[in-house]
C-alpha positions as CSV (number, residue, x, y, z in Angstrom):
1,X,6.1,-7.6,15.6
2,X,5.4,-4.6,13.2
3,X,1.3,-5.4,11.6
4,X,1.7,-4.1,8.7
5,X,2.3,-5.9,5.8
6,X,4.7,-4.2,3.2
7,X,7.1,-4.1,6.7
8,X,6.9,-7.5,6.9
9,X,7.6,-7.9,3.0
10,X,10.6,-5.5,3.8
11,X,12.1,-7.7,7.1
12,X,12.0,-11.4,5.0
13,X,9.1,-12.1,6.8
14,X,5.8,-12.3,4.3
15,X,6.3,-13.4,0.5
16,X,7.0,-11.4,-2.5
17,X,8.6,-11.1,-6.0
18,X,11.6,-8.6,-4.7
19,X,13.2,-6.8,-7.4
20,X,15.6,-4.7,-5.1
21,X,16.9,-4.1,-2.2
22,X,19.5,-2.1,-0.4
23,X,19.9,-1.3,3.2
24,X,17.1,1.5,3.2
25,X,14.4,0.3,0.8
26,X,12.5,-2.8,-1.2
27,X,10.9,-2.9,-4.1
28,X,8.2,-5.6,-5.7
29,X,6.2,-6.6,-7.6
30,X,2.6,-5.4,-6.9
31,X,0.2,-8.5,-6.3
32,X,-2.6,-6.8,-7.8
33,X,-0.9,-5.0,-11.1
34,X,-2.5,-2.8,-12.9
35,X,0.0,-3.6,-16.1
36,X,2.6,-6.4,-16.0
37,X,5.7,-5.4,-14.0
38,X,3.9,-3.4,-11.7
39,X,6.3,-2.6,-8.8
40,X,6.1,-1.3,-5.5
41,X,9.4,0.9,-3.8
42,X,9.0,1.1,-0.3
43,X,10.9,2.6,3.0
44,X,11.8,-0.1,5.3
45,X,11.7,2.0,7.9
46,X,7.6,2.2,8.6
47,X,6.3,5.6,7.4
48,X,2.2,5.1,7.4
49,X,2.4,8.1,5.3
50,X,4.8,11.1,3.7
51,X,3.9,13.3,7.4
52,X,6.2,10.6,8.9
53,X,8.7,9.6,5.9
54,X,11.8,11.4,6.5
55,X,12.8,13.6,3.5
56,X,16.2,11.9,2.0
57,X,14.4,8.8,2.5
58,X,11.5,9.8,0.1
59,X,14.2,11.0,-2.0
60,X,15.3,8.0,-1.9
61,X,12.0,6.2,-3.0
62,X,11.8,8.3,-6.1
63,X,15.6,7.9,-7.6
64,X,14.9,4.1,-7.0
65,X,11.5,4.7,-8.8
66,X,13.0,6.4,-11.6
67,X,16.1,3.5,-11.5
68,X,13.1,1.0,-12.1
69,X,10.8,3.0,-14.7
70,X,14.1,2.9,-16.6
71,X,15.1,-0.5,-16.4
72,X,11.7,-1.8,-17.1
73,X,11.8,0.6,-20.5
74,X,15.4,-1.5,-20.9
75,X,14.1,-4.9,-20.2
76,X,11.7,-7.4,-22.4
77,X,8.6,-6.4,-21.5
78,X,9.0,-3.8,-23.5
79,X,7.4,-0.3,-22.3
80,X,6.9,3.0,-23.8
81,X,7.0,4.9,-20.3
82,X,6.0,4.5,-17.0
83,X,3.7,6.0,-14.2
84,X,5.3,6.8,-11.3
85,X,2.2,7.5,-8.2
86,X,2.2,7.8,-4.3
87,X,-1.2,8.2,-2.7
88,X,-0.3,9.7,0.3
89,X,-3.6,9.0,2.8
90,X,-6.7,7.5,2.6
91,X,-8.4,10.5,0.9
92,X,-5.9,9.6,-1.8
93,X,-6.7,6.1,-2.1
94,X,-3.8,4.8,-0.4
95,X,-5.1,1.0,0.7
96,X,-1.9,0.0,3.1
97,X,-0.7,2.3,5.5
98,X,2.6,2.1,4.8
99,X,4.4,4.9,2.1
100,X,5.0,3.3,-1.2
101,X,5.7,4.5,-4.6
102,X,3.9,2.8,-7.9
103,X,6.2,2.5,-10.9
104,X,3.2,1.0,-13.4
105,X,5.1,0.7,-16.8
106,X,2.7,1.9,-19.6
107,X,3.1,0.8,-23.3
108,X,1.2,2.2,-26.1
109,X,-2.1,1.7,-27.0
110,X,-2.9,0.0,-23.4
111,X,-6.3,0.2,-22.3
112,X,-5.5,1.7,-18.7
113,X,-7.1,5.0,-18.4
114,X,-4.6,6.0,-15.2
115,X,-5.7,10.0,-16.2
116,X,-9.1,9.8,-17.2
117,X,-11.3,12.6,-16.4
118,X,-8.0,14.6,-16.5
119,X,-8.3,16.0,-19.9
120,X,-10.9,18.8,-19.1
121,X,-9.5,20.0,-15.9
122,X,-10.2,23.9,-15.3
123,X,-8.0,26.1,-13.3
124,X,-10.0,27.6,-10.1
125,X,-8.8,30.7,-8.9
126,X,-5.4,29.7,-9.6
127,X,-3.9,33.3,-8.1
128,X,-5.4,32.2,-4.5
129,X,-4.2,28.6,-5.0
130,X,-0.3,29.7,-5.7
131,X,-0.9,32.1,-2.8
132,X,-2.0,29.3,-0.4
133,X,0.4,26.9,-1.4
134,X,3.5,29.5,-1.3
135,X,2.3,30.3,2.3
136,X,1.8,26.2,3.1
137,X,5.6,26.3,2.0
138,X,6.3,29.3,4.1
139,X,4.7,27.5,7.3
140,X,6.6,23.9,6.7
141,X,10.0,25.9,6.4
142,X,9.4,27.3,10.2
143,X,8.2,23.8,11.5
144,X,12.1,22.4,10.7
145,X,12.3,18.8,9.7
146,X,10.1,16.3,9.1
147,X,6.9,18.6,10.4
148,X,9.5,19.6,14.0
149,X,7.5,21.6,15.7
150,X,4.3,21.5,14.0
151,X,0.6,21.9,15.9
152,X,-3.2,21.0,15.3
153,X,-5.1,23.2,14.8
């Protein structure tokens, strides 16, 4: 049996407040929230992180994400919008292995300060950056799906 816990969330096997399902992903509610209705839309297939997620699936994940942002904004607990965040890695503060996307509905005046320290952000070399990241996009297109054919360096 599969260790990790959102996998055993996904197969029936470990408790939680599922508020959909299909045949490729569940979502629920967080057990920690940072806001009430704080939900959780994960792969069932076990991706640690997006390196192994397959692309249509983490399409997936994010149309299902924006499906629930919405019909939390519809629902009665009444939200103004919605933070949609995937930590991808420990460096990114991702706590379980295991690729999942946070839909924490946001509502006016709430305390949470989700972007704090983001409002004096400065630009460094941004030429250099765009030229890195249009060459990162360069390299992935040669490696073929999913990171085919990719090496350490």
């Amino acid at each position: 049996m599969n260790d990790c816990a959102f996998c055993r969330i996904a197969a029936g096997e470990a408790p939680a407040d599922k508020v959909y399902e299909d045949d490729a992903l569940c979502a629920f509610l967080d057990i920690r929230p940072i806001t009430r209705g704080h939900t959780l839309v994960i792969p069932k297939q076990h991706a640690a992180e997006l390196e192994d997620l397959d692309p249509e699936v983490g399409a997936q994940v994010f149309r299902t994400g924006h499906r629930l942002a919405l019909a939390i904004r519809r629902s009665s607990l009444r939200t103004d919008g919605a933070n949609l965040v995937l930590n991808d890695g420990k460096a990114a503060f991702q706590t379980v292995p295991h690729v999942h996307l946070h839909v924490v509905p946001r509502r006016h005046g709430d305390t949470f300060r989700f972007a704090q320290g983001f409002l004096l952000r400065r630009s460094r070399d941004p030429i250099a950056t765009a030229s890195a990241i249009r060459h990162g996009i360069v390299t992935l297109d040669t490696e073929g799906p999913a990171g085919e054919g990719r090496t350490e360096e």
